[in-house]
Each structure stands twice: as structure tokens, then as C-alpha cells.
N, CA and C of each residue as an Amber inpcrd file, in Angstrom:
protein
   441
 -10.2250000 -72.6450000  -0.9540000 -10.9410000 -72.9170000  -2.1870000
 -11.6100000 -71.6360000  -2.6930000 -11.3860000 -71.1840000  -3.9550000
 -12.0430000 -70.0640000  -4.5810000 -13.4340000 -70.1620000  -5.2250000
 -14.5740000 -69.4700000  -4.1580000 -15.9560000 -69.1110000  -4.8230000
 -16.2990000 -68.6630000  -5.7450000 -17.4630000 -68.6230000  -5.7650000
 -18.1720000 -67.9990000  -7.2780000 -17.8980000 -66.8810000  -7.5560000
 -17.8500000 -65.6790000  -6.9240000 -17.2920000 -64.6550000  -6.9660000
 -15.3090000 -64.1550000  -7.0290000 -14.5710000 -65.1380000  -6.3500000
 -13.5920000 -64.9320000  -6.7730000 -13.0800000 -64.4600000  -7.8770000
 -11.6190000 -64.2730000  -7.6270000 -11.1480000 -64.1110000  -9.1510000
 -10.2990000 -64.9190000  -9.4770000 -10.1080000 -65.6840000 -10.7290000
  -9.5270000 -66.3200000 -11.0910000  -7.9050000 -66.6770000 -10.0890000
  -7.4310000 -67.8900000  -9.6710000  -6.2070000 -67.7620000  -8.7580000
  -5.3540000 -68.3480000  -9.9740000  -3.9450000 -67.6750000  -9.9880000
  -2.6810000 -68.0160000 -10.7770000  -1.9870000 -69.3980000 -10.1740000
  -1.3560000 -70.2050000 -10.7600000  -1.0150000 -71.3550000 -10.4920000
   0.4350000 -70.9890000  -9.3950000   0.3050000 -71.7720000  -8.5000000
   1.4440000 -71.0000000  -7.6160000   1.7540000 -72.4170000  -6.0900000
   2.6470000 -72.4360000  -5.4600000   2.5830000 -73.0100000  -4.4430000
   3.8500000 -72.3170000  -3.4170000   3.3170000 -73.0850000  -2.1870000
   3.5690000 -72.3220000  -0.8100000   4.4450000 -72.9680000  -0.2460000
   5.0460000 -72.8600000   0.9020000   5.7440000 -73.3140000   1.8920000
   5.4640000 -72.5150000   3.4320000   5.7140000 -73.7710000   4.7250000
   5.6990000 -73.4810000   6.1940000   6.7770000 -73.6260000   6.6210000
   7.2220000 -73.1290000   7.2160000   7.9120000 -73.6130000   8.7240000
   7.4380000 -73.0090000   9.7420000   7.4290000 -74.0820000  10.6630000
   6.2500000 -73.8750000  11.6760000   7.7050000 -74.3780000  13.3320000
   7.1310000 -73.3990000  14.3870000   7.7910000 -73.0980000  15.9010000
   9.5490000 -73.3800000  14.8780000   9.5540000 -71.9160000  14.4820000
  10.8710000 -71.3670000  14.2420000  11.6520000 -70.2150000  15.3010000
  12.3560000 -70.9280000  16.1040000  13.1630000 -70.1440000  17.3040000
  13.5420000 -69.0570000  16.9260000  12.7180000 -68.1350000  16.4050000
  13.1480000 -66.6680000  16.3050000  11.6730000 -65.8450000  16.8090000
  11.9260000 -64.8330000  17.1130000  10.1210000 -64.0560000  17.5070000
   9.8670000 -63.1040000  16.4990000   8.6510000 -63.0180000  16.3540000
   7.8380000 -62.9950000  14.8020000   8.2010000 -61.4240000  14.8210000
   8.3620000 -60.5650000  15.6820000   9.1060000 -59.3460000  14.9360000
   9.9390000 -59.2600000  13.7250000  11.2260000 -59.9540000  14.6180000
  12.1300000 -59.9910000  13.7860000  12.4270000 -60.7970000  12.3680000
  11.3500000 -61.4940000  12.5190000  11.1310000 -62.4390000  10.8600000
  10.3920000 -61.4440000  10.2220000   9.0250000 -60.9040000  10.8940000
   8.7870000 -59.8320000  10.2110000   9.4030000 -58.7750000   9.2410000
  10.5190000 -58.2160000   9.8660000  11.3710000 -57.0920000   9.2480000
  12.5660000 -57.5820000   7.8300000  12.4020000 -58.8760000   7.7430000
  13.1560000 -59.7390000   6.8520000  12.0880000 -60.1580000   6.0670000
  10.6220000 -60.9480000   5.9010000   9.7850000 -60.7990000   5.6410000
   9.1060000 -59.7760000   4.4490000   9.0730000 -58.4050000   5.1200000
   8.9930000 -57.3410000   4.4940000   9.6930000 -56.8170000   3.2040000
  10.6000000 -57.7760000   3.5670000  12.2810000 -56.9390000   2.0500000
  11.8910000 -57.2480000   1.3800000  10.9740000 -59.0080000   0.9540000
  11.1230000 -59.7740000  -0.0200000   9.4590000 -59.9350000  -0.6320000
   8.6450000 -59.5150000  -0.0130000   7.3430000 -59.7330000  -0.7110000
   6.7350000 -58.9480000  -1.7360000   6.4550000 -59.4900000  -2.8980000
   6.4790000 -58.4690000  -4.2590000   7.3080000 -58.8710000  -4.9520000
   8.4450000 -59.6170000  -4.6060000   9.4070000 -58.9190000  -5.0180000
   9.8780000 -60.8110000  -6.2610000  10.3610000 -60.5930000  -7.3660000
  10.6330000 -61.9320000  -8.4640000  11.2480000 -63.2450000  -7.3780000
  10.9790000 -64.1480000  -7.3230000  11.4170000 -65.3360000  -6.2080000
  13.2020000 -65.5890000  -6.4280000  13.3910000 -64.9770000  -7.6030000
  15.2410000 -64.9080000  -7.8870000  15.9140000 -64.0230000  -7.0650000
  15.3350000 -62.2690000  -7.0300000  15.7260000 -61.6110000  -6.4650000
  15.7630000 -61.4020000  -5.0750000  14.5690000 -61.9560000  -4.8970000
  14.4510000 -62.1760000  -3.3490000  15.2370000 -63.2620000  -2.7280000
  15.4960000 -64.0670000  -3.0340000  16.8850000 -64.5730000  -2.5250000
  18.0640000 -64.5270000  -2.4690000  18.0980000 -63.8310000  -3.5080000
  19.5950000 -62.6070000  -3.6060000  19.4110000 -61.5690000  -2.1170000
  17.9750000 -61.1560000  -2.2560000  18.4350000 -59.9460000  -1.1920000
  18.5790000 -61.1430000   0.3920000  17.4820000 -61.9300000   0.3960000
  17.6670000 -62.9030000   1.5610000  19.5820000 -63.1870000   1.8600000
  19.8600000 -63.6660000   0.2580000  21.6180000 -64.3480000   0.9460000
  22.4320000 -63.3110000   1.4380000  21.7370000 -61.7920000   1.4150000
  23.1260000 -60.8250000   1.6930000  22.0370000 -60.1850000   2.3620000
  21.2570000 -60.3330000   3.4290000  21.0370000 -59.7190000   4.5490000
  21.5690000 -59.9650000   5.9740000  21.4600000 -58.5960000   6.6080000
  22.1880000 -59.3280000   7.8790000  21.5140000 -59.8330000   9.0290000
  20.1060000 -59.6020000   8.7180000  19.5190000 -60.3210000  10.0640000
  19.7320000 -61.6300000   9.8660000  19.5490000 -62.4340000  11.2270000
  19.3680000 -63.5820000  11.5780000  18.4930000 -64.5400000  11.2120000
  17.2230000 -63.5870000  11.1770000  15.7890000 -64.6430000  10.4140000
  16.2830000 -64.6550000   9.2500000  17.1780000 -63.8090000   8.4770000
  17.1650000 -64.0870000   6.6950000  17.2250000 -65.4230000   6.2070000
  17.7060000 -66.5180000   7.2710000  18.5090000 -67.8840000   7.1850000
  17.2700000 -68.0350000   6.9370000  16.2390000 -68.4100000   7.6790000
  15.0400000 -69.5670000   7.7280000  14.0710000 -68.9930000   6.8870000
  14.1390000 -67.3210000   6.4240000  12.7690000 -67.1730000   6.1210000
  13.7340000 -67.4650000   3.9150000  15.1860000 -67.5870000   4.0490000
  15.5180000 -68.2870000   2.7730000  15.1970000 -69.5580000   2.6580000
  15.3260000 -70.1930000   3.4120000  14.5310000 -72.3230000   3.5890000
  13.7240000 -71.6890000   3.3450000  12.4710000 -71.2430000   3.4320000
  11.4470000 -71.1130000   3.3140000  10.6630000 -70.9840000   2.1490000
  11.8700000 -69.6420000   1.4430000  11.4310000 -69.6140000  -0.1820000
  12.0830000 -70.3010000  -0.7610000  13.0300000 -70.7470000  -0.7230000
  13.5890000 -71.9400000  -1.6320000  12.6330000 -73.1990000  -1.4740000
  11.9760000 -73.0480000  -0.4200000  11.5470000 -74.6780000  -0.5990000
   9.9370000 -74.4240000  -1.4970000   9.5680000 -73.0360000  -1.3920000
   8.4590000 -73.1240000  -1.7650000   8.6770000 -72.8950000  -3.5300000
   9.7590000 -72.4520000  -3.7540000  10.1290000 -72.2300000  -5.4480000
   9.9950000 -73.9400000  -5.8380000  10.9440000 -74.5950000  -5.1750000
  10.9770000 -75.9920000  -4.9880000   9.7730000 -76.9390000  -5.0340000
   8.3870000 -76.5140000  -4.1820000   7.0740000 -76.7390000  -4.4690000
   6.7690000 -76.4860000  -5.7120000   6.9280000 -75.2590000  -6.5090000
   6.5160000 -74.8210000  -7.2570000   7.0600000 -75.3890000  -8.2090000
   8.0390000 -75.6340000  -8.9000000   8.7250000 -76.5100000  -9.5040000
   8.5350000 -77.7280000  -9.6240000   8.6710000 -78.7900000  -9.0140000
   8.4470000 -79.9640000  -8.7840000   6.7870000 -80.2760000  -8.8370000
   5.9450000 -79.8110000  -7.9470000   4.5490000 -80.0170000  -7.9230000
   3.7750000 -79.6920000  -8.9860000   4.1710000 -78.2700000  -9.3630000
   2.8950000 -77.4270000 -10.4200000   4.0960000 -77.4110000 -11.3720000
   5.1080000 -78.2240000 -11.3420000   5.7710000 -77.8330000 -12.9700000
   5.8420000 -76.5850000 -13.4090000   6.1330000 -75.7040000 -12.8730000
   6.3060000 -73.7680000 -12.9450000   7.8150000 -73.8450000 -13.3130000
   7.6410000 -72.3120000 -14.0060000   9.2480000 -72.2730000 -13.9130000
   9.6460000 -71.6460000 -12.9630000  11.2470000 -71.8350000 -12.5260000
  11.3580000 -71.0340000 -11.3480000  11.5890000 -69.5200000 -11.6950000
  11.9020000 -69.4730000 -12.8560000  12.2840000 -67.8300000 -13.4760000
  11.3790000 -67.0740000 -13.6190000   9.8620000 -67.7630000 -13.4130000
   8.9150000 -66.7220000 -13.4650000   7.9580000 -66.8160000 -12.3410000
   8.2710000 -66.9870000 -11.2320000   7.7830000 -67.1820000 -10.0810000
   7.9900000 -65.3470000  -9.2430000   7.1040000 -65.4790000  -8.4280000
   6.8690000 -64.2400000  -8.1230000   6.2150000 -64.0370000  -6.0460000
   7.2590000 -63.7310000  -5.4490000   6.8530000 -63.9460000  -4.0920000
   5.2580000 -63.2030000  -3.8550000   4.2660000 -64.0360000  -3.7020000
   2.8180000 -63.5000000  -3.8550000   2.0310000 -62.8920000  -2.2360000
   3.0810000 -64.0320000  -1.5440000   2.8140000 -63.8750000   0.0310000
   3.1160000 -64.2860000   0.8880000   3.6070000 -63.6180000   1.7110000
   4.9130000 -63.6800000   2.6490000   4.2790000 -62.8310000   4.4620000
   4.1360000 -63.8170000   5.1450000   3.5090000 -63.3090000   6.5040000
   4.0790000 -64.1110000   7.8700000   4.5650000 -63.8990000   8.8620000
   4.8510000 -64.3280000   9.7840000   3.8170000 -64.4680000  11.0150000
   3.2880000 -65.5210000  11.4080000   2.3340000 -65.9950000  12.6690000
   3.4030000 -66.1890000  13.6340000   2.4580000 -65.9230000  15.1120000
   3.0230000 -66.3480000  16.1840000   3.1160000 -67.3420000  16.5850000
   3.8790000 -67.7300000  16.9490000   4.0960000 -69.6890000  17.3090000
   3.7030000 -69.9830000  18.7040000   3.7730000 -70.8800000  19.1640000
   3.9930000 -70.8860000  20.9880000   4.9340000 -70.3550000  21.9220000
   5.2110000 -70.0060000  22.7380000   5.8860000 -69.3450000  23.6460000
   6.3120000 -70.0540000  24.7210000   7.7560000 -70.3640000  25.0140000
   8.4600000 -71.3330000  25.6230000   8.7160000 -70.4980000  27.2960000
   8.1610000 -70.8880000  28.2130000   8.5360000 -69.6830000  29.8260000
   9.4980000 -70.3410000  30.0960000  10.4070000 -69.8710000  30.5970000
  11.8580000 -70.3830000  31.2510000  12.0820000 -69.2680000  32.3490000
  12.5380000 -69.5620000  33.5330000  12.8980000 -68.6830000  34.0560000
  14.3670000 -68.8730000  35.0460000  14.8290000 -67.5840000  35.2040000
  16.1640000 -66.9680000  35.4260000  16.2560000 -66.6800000  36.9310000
  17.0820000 -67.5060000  37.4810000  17.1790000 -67.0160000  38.8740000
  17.9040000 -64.8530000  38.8370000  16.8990000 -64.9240000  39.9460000
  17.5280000 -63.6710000  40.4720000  18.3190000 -63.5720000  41.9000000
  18.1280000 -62.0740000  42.2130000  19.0680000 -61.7170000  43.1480000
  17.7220000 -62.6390000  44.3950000  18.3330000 -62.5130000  45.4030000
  17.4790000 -62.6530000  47.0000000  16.2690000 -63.7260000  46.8740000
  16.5280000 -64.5820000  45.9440000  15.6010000 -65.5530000  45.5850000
  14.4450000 -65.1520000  44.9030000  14.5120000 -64.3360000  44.0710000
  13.2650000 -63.7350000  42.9820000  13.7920000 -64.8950000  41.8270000
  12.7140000 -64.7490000  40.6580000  13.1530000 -65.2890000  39.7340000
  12.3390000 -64.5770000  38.2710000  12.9050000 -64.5550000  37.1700000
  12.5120000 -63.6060000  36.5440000  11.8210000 -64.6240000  35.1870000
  11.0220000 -64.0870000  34.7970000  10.1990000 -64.7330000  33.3750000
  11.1790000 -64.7500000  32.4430000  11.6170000 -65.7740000  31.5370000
  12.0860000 -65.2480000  30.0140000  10.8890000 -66.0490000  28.9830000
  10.6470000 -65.3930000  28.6410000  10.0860000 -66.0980000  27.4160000
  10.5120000 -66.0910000  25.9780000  10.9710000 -67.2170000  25.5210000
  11.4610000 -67.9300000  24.3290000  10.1840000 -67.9590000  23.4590000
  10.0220000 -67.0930000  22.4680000   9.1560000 -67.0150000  21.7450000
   9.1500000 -67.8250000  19.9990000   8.6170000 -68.0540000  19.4910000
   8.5570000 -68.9540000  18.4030000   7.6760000 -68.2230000  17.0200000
   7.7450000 -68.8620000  15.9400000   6.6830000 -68.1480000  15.2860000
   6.6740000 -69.3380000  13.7810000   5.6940000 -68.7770000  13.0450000
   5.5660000 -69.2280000  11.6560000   5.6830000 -68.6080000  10.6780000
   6.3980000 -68.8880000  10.1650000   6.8890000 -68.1300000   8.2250000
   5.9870000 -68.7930000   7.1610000   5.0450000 -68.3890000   6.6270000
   4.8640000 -68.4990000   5.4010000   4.8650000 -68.0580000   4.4560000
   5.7190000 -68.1860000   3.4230000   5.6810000 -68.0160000   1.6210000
   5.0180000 -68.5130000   0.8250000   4.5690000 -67.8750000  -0.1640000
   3.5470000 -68.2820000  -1.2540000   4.4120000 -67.7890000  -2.4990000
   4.4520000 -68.0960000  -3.2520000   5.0130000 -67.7980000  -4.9940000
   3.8140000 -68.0910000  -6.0270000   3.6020000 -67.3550000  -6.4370000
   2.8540000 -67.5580000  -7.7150000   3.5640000 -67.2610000  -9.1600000
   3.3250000 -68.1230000 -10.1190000   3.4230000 -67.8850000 -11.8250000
   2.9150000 -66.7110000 -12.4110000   3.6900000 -65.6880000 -12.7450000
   3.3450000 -64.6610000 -13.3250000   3.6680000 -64.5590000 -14.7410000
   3.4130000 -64.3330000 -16.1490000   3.9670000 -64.1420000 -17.4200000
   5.1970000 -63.0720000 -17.6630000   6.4430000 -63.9490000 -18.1580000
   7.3270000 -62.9980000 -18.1910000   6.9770000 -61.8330000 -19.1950000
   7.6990000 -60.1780000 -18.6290000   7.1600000 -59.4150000 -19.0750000
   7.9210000 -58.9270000 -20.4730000   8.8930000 -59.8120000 -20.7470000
   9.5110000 -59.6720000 -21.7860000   8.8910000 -60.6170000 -22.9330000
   8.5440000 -61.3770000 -22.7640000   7.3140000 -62.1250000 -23.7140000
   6.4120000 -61.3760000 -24.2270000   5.7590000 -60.3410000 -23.1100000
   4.0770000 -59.9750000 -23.5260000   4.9220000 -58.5840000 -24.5730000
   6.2830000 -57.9800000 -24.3570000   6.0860000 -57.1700000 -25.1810000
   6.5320000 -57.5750000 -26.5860000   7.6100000 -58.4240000 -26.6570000
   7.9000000 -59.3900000 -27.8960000   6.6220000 -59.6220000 -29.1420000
   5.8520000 -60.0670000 -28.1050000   4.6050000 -60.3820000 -28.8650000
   4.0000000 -59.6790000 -29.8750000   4.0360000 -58.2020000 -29.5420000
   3.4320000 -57.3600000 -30.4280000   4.2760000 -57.0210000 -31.6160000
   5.4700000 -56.7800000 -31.4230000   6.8780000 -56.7390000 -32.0810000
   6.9030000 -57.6020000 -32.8560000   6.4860000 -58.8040000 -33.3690000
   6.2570000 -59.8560000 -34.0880000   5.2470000 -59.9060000 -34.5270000
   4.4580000 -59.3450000 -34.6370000   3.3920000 -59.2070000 -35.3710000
   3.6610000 -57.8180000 -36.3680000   3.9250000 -56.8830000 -36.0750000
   4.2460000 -55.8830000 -36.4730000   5.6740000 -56.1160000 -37.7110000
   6.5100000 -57.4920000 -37.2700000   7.2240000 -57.6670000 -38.3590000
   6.8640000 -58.0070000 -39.4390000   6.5880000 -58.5810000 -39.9430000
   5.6810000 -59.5490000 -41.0040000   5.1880000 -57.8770000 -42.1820000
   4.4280000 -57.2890000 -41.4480000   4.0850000 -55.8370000 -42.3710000
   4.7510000 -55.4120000 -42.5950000   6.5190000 -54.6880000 -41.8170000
   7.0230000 -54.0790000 -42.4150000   7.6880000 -54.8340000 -43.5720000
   8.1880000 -56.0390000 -43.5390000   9.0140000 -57.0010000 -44.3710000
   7.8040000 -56.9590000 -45.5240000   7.0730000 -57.1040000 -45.6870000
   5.8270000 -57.2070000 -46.3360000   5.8310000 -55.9790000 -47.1870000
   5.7000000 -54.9390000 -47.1280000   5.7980000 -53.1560000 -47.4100000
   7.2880000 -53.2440000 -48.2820000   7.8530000 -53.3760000 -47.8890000
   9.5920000 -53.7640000 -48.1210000   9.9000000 -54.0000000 -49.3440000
   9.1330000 -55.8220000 -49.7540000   9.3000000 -56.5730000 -50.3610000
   8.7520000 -56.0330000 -51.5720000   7.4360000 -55.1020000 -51.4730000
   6.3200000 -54.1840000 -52.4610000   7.5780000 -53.3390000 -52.8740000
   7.7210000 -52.4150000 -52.1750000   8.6830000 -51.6640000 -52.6580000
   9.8050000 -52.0540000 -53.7980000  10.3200000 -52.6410000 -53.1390000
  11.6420000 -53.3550000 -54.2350000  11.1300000 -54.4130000 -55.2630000
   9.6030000 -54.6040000 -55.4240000   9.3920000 -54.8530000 -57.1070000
   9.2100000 -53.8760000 -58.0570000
């Protein structure tokens, strides 16, 4: 919830997936490609990456564009990956027989993906805007002229 001091928050919604069988490094480094970055493009770069996390941490933003859409009525074309962080999940011990009756730790590690998208104003609008205002005068000037 945003205090008195905050700053105004943009209309936006999130998505979890939570104890995802991958370890939060490596979601991390997939993670990283896409934050900042328009919620279109970033799933472009998600469908043609080659890590392994690219799969889940794409569920992830699709479902949260999908939030965003459906819940807050956003468009999806102007959605904007706002925040994108991987938590550690629980940690599964299993262990591996060894040689001479040792046995060795593995640990199956887990983690959490979260995405956030927020509504940003397309930036082809805000410059339009001025451009249309500016028409009206010259057509205006124009019209003087040629009486």
C-alpha cells in the first residue's frame, strides 16, 4: 500500500510462480534480459532464448500481461516489464550413494519468479499530440494567405 509520501503508483499487475524446479541463479540470468524492457518484446526475447528458465520465467509474463488485461483492463501493447526478481524457494536434500558406503548431499534447489508489468503511455501518442495542435495554425496561416 502506498503512503503519504509515495509517489503516485501506475496501474499495473503481477504474477508468481512459486517452488519452480530450477535454482534462482539461473532464472536470474534470464530474468535480467527482460526487465525494462516493453512486455511484447520481452517475450520475443524470452521465446528465442536458450536457457532453460526462459520457459517458466515466459508463463510468468504472459500470465501477468494476462492479469493485466483481464483485471485492470490495460492494454497489452502498452504494458511495460516494471519488475522482474527471482527468490529462493526451498531446497529439496536427496542424497547419492557413494563409493565404500559414503553418501553424498545433492540438493535440488527451487526458487520464485516474480513479474510485475505496469501501464506506461505510448510514446507515439505523447508526440502526436503536439503535432496536432500545431496543425490547425499552419492550415489557419494558409487559408489567410490564399484570400
Amino acid at each position: 500500500m502506498p503512503g503519504k509520501g509515495d509517489a503516485p503508483v501506475l496501474p499495473g499487475a503481477r504474477a508468481v510462480a512459486r517452488h519452480v524446479r530450477i535454482s534462482p541463479m539461473k532464472a536470474r540470468r534470464v530474468v535480467n534480459l527482460v526487465r525494462g524492457l516493453p512486455a511484447k518484446e520481452a517475450l520475443t526475447v524470452l521465446q528465442f532464448a536458450p536457457q532453460a528458465a526462459s520457459e517458466q520465467v515466459y508463463k510468468v509474463l504472459a500470465s501477468a500481461i494476462a492479469n493485466a488485461e483481464n483485471n485492470e483492463r490495460l492494454d497489452p501493447d502498452a504494458l511495460l516489464v516494471s519488475e522482474a526478481y527471482v527468490d529462493e524457494g526451498p531446497t529439496m536434500k536427496r542424497f547419492q550413494p557413494r563409493a565404500q558406503g559414503r553418501a553424498y548431499r545433492i540438493r535440488k534447489r527451487t526458487c520464485h519468479i516474480t513479474v510485475a508489468v505496469e501501464a506506461v503511455a505510448p510514446a507515439a501518442a505523447k508526440k502526436a499530440a503536439p503535432a496536432k495542435q500545431a496543425e490547425p495554425a499552419e492550415t489557419q496561416s494558409k487559408t489567410e494567405g490564399a484570400e
